[in-house]
C-alpha positions in Angstrom: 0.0 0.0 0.0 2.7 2.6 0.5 3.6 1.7 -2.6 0.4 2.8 -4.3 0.2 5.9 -2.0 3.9 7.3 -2.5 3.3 6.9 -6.4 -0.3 8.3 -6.4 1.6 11.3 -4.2 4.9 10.9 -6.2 3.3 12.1 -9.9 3.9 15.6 -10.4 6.6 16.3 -12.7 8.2 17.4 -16.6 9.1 20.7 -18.3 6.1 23.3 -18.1 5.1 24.7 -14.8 2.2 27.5 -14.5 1.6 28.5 -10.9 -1.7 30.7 -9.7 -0.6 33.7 -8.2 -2.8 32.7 -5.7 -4.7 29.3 -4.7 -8.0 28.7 -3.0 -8.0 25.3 -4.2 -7.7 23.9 -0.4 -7.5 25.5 2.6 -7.4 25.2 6.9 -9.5 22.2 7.3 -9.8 19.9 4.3 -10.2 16.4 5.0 -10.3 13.7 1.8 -10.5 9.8 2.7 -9.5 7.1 -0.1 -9.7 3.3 -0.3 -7.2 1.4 -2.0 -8.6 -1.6 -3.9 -7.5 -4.6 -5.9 -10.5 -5.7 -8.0 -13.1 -6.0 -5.3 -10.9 -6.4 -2.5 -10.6 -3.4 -0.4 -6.7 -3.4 0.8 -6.2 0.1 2.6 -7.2 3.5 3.4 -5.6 6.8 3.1 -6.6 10.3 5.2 -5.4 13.7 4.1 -6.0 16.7 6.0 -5.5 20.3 6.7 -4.7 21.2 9.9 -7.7 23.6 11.4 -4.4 26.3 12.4 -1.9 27.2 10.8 1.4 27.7 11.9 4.5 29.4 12.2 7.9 27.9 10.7 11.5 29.6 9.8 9.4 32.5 10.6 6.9 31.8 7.5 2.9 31.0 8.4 2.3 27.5 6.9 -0.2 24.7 6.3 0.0 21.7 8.7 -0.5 18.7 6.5 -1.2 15.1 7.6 -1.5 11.9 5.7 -2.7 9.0 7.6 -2.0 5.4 5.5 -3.3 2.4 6.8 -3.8 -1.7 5.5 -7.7 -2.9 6.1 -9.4 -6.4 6.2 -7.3 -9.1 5.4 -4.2 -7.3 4.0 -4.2 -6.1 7.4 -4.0 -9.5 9.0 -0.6 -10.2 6.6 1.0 -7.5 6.3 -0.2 -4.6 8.9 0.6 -1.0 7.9 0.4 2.3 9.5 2.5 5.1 8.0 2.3 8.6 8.9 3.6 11.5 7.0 3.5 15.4 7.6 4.7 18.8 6.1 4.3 22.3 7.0 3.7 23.9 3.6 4.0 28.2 3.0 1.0 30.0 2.2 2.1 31.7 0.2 5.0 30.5 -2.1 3.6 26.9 -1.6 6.8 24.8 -0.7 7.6 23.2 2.7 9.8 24.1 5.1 9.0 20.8 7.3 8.4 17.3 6.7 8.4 13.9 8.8 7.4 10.7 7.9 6.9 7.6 10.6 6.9 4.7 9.0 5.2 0.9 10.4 5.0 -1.9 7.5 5.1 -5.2 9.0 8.6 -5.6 11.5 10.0 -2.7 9.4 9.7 0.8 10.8 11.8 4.1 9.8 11.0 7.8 11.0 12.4 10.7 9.4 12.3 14.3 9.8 13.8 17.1 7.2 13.9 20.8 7.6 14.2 22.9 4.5 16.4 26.2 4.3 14.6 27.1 1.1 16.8 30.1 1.0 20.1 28.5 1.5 19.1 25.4 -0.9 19.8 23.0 1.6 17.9 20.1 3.4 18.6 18.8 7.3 17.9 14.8 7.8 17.8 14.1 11.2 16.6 9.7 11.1 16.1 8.0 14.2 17.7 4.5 14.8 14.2 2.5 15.5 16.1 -0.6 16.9 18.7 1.2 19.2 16.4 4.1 20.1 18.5 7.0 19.0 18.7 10.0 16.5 22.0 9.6 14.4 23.4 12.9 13.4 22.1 15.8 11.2 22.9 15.1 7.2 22.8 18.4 5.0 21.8 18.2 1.6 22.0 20.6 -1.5 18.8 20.4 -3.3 17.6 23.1 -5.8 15.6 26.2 -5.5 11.9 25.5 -4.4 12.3 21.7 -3.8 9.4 19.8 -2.8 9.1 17.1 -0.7 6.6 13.5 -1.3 3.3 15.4 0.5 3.5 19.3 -0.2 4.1 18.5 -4.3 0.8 16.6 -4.4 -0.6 20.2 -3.0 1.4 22.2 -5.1 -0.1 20.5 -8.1 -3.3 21.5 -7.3 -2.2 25.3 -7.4 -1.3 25.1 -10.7 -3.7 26.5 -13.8 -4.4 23.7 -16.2 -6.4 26.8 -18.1 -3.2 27.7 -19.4 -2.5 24.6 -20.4 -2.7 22.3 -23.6 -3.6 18.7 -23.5 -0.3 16.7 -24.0 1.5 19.7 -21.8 4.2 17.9 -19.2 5.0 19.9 -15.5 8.0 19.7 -13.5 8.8 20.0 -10.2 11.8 18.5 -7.9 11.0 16.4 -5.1 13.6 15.7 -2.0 12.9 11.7 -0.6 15.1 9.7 0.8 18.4 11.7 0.4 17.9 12.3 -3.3 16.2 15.1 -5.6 14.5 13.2 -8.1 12.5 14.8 -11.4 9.3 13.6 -12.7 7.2 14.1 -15.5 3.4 14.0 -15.4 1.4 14.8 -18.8 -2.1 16.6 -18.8 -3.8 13.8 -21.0 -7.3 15.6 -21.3 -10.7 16.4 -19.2 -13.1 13.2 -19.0 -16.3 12.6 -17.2 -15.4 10.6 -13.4 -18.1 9.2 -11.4 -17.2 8.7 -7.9 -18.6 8.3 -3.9 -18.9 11.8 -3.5 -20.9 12.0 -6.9 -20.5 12.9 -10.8 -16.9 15.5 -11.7 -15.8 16.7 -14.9 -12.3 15.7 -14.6 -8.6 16.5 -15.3 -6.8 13.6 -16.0 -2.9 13.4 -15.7 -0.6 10.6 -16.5 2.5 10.1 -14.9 5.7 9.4 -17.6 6.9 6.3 -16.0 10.3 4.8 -16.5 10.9 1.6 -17.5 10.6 -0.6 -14.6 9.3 -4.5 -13.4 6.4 -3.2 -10.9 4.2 -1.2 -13.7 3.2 -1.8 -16.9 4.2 0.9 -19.8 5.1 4.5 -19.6 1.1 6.1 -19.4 0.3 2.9 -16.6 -1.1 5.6 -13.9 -3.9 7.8 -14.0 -4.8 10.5 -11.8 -8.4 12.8 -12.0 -8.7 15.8 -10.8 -11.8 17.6 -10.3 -11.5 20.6 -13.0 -12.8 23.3 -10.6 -11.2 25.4 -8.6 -10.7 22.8 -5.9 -9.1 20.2 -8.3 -9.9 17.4 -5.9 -7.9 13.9 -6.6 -10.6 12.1 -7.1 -9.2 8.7 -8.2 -6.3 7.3 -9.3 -5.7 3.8 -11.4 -2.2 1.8 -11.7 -1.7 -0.6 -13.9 0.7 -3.1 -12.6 2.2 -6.5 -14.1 0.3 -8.3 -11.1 -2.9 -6.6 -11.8 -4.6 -3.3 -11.5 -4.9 -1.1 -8.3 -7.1 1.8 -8.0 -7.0 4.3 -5.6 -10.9 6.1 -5.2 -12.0 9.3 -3.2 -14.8 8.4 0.0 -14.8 11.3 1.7 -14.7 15.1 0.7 -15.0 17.7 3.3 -13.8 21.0 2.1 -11.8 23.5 4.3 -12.6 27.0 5.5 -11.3 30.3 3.3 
């Protein structure tokens, strides 16, 4: 499942980027749930919220973000999962400033916490040592100018104007995970009609370029819909995988306060 979730939050990526100068496409209090399925087995569940505050970091206000992963039913029995990642995004230029992620798959557990000096183009790793219960020392990174880490890109996206767009467009954007900067490439495909729990959306629909790799099938294997409004809600998302295809659908929509 963490899998599914980091490439569903992992897709936002290429060579055109075309920013709002201002975003009202979430805000303090957003909550979206998600069910991860295979077929008709239900495997997990993702929560995303807003925090209801908002808070002060390197002396910018910023979002609190929270995304809440976890295995259900009998994938749970197998292979329990709870994984926990968070990021304190700007208000106003959009990028983070803080991120942690906790991680509980099975035996294997990690817990990470990166602070960016956006400014300075630098990233702090502090990692805890889950087995001898202590933090090993601070790793710096270089990383470019406004670099994005797994959670606040997946907002960021949704800032962007797809009105200014053409269909076939790519956007770019670097993302900082686990001590690398990696570029990816997502291509605005076209707008298509998405039924969903929440109801009927004309949607946006992007599709990750993916390499060539033995865990999905093809370059356009993932789709992503967005809601084309001005929230641009991720509505569902479909991977097409050499074992079988795993959708990702929205549940739960409960928008945030302006």
């Amino acid at each position: 499942m963490r899998l599914i979730l980091l490439s569903y939050l992992l897709l936002f990526t290429g060579v055109q980027s075309v920013e709002n100068e201002k975003t009202n496409s979430f805000s303090l209090g957003e909550h979206i749930k998600y069910k991860v399925h295979y077929g008709f087995v239900y495997a997990g569940e993702a929560i995303m919220t807003v925090g209801k505050d908002l808070s002060i970091v390197n002396e910018k206000p910023c979002y609190n973000v929270l995304v809440e992963g976890n295995s259900i039913g009998m994938f749970d029995f197998f292979m329990k999962i709870r994984d926990t990642w968070g990021t304190q995004i700007d208000t106003v230029t959009h990028v983070p400033h803080h991120f942690f992620m906790k991680i509980a798959e099975g035996k294997y557990r990690k817990h990470e916490v990166i602070d960016f000096k956006q400014e300075d183009k630098e990233v702090k790793v502090k990692k805890y040592h889950t087995k001898q219960k202590f933090w090993k020392p601070i790793e710096t990174h270089e990383v470019p100018d406004k670099i994005q880490d797994i959670v606040s890109s997946y907002y960021y996206l949704r800032t962007l104007d797809f009105k200014k767009m053409n269909f076939g467009d790519t956007i770019s954007i670097n993302v900082f995970f686990e001590d690398e900067v990696f570029d990816f490439n997502i291509r605005y495909v076209g707008i298509e009609k998405v039924k969903t729990k929440i109801g009927s959306y004309e949607a946006l629909v992007l599709s990750p370029i993916m390499p060539e790799n033995s865990l999905f099938d093809g370059e356009n294997s993932i789709r992503v819909w967005l809601s084309n409004d001005k929230n641009k809600i991720p509505l569902k998302v479909k991977a097409n995988m050499f074992v079988g295809a795993v959708e990702v659908d929205i549940h739960e929509y409960q928008p945030g306060v302006n």
